[in-house]
N, C-alpha and C positions, 0 to 999 in steps of 0.2 A: 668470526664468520665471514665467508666469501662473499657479497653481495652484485648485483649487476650492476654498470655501469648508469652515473647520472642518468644519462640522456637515455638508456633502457627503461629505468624506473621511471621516469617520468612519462615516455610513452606510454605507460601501460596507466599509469594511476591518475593520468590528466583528461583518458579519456572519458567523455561524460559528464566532467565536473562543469558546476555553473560558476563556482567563484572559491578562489583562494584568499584567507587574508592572516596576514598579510602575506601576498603574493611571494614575494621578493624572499622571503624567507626561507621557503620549501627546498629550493632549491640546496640553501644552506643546513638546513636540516638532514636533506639527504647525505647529502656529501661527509658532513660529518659523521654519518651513520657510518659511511663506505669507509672512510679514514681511521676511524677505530673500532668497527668492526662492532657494535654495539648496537642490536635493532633500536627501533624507533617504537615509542608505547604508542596505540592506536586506540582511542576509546570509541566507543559508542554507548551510551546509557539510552535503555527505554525502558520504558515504563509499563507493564504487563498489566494496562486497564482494560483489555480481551484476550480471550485466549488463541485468536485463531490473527493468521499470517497472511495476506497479499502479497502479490505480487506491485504492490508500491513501496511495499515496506522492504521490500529484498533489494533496491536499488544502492541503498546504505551496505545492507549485507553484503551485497555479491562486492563493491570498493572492500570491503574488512577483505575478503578473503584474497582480492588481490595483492592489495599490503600482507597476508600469510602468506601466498606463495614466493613473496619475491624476498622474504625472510622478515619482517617484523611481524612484533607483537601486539598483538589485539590483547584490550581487555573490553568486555563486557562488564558495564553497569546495571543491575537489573534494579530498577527504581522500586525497591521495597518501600521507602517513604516518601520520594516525590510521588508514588503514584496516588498514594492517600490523598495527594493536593491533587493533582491531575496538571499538566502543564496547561497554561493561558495560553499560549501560542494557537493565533490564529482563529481565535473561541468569542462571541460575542455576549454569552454570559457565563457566569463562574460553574465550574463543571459541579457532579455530584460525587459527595465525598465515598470513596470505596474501605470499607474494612481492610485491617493488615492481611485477616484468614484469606477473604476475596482475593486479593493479588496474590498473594503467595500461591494459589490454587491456580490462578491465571498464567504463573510463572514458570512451572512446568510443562503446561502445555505449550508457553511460546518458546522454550528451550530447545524441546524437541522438533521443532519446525524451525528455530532460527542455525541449529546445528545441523540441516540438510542441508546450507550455504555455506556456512563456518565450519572451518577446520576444528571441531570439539579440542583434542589435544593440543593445540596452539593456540588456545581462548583462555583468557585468564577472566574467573567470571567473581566479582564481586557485588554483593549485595549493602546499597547504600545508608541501609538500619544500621550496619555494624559500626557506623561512624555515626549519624546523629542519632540513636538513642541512646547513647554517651554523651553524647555536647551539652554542657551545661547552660545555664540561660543565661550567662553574662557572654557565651559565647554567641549563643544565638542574635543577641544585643551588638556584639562587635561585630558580626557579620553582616547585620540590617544598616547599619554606619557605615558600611561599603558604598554606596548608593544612596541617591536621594530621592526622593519623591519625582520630581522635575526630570530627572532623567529616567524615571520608571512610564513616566506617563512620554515619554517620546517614542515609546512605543503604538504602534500603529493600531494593536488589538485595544491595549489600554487606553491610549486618547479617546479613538471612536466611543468606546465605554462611555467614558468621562464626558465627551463633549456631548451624548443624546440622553444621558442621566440614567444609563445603567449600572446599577451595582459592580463594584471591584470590590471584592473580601481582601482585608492585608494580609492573611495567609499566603493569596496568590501571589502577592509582592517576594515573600520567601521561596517561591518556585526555581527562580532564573538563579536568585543566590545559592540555593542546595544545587542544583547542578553545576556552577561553578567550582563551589567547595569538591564534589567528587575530583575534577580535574588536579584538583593540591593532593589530594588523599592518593590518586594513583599513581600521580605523577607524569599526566599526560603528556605527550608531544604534540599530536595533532588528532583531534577532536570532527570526527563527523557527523552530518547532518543534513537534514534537509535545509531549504532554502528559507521555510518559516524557523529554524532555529538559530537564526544567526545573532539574533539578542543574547539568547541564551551560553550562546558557544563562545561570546566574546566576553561575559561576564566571566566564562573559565578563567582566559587570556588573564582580565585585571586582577582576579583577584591571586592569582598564582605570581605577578608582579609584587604585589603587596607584602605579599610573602618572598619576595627573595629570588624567586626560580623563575627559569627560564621559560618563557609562557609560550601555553602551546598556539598554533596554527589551526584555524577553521577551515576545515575543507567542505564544500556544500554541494549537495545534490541538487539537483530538478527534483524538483513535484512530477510523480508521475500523473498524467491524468489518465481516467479511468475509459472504461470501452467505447463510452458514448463521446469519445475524443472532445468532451466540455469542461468538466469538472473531475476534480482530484480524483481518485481511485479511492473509493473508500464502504466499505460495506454498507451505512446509511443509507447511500446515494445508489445502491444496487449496483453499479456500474465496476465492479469488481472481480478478480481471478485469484481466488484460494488455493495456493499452493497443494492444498491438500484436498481440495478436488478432484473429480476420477480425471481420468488422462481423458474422457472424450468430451467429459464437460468444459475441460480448459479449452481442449483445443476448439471445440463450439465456438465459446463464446472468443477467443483468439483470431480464428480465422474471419469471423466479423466484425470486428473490430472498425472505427470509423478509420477511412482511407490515409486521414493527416496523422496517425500515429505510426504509422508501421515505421518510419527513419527512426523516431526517437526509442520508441521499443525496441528495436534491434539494437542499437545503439547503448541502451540502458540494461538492456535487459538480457543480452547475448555476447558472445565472443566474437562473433563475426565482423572480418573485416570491414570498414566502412566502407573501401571503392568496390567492394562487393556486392554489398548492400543496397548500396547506392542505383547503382547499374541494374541488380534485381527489380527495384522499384521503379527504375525507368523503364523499364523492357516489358512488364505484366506484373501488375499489382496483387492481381488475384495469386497469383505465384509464389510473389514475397509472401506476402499473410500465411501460404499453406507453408512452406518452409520455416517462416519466424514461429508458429503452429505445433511446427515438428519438435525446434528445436527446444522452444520452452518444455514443451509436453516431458519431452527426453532427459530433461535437466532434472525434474522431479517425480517421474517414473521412469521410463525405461524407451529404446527406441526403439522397440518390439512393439509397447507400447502405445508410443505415438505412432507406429504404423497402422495400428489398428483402430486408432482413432480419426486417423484421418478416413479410414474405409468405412468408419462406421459416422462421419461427417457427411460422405457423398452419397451415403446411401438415403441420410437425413434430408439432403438437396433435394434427389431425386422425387424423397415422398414414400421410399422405402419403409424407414426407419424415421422412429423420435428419439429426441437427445434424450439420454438418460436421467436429469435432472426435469424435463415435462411433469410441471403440477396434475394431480390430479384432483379434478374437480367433481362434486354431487349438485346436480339442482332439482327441482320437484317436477316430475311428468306433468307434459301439456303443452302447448300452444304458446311462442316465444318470438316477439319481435328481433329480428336479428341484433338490431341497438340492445335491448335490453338483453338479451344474451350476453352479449360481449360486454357491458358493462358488469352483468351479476356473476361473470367469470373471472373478472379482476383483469380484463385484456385491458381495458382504457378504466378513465377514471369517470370520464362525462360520454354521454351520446353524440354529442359534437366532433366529440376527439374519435369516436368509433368509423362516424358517418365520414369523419374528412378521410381515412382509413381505405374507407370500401372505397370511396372515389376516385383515391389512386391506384386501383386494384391491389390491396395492401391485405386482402384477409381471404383466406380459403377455410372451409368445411367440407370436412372429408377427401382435401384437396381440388375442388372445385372451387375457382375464383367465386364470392360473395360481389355483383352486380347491383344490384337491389339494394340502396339505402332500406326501402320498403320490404323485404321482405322480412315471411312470416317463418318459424320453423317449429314443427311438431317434435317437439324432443321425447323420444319412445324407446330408444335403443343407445348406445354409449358412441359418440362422436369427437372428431380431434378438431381442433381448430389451431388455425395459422394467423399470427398477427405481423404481420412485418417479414421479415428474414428470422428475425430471433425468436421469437416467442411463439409456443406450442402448449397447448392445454388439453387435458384430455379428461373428456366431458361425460361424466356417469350418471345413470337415471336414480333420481332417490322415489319411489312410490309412496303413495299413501300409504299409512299401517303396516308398508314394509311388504307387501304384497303387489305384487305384477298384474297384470287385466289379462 
């Protein structure tokens, strides 16, 4: 196979990365790829302990598909029995155990969503039961003798544990070892991941030494963080974008986005040049966001698509329209301190948090700014309410007996 030149490859599959290790190797990795013409195996395992896809989790994908275009081979691990354990990375108590049916159910649906990034036909996808529900337990045994206690607990997740007297299950101690073991089974080259797998990826590394072979390379992502530009991207934390969201809800919640993410989402999350990007967000930020907007929208629908989500964004601005994912809410007819409105609507959590709200002029009804820490509202007829930029709730009358006055 014809591949492109070092310093080609390396442009394109450095971009983004937080850390190589060992660094120094990749290079040599490539090159011998180019030299005889032989791709490079790429793993990625995860674990299908949900069924549905972010846009944090695509950060890993969209690096696979890179390394496909530029001619290596992806394999996909799909952790049919790491996920029973659930990986400890990053976890401050031991996860809940999931059934095989469970994942296997889960594992469909994230196929079809991680093969909207992945080249399906140049994905080599193995499921990791097919090797340990064969492993005997003297194997299981020799593979726990890989590692010691002492160096499991040098782990940042597992110390913390250890040092405030929370439970570690030794089951989870076999986590990092089964995902090493997949790297022997497929015969990795270079192993990716996020930035909290790097325990995990370099337990590949040793134990693929042990054995003889040439041990693969960690290459690590960033953490994307999620829209509230604080914390990880993660469904828990709301602060997320589901690939498989309608195209105006992504682009919603995209084009608001907090201000310090737009460089790194573009960056992570797009093709687009960096001195392009760059310059975009020096010049009008509102601009980048609608563009970075278009273009994710585009990547997983269509740019028809994201044009008419942006029209039907501005029209949301205006006051026109509501975003298509606006809850819809029932409360009982009558007489409604605005506070307790907004809290018995799930806008805030406390009256505190509503009242600091109105006093930044942060809350409209019916699109009139809410003034009035005090005011009163007679709820008689169906009302929308505006909390912030983002959130929009649309407020229905439930009557007594189901009957109107």
């Amino acid at each position: 196979m014809n591949f492109s030149s070092l310093n080609e490859q390396l442009s394109v599959l450095m971009r983004g990365v937080h850390e190589v290790v060992p660094e120094e190797e990749l290079a040599k990795k490539i090159q011998k790829s180019i030299d005889t013409g032989v791709p490079m195996r790429i793993k990625l395992g995860v674990d299908p302990t949900a069924p549905d896809i972010h846009l944090g989790h695509t950060v890993v994908m969209r690096k696979l598909r890179q390394f496909q275009d530029l001619g290596h081979q992806v394999v996909l691990i799909v952790g049919d029995y790491t996920a029973m354990i659930g990986d400890p990375s990053g976890r401050s108590q031991t996860r809940s155990r999931l059934s095989h049916e469970q994942v296997m159910e889960n594992a469909k649906e994230y196929q079809e969503q991680f093969f909207k990034i992945v080249n399906r036909e140049k994905t080599e996808v193995r499921y990791n039961g097919d090797w340990f529900s064969k492993m005997p337990f003297n194997k299981v045994t020799e593979l726990a003798g890989s590692i010691t206690v002492a160096q499991m607990l040098e782990r940042k997740d597992f110390k913390s544990r250890y040092s405030n007297g929370h439970e570690i299950s030794v089951h989870e101690f076999l986590y990092p070892l089964m995902q090493g073991y997949d790297s022997i089974e497929v015969k990795s080259d270079i192993e990716l991941g996020g930035t909290d797998q790097k325990f995990n990826v370099l337990r590949g590394r040793d134990l693929q030494q042990r054995e003889g072979m040439e041990p693969q390379i960690g290459l690590f992502m960033p953490i994307l963080l999620g829209t509230d530009g604080e914390q990880k991207m993660s469904k828990s934390f709301g602060n997320y974008v589901g690939i498989n969201e309608s195209a105006d809800t992504m682009f919603h919640k995209i084009y608001n986005i907090a201000d310090s993410l737009v460089e790194s989402w573009f960056e992570l999350l797009t093709n687009r040049p960096k001195e392009e990007f760059n310059d975009l967000i020096k010049k009008n930020i509102l601009q980048a966001k609608r563009e970075l907007a278009l273009d994710i929208v585009s990547q997983y629908h269509s740019g028809e698509a994201a044009k008419e989500a942006e029209e039907k964004e501005r029209a949301v601005h205006s006051g026109a329209a509501l975003p298509s994912d606006t809850p819809v809410v029932e409360l009982d007819a009558g007489n409604y301190s605005v506070l307790d409105l907004l809290v018995s609507i799930g806008a805030f959590t406390s009256k505190g948090e509503a009242r600091r709200m109105i006093q930044n002029n942060g809350v409209k009804i019916n699109g009139n700014v809410v003034a009035d820490v005090n005011a009163q509202w007679a709820l008689d007829s169906e009302i929308i309410v505006q909390a912030g930029k983002r959130k929009f709730y649309k407020v229905g009358v439930r009557y007594i007996l189901g009957i109107a006055p």
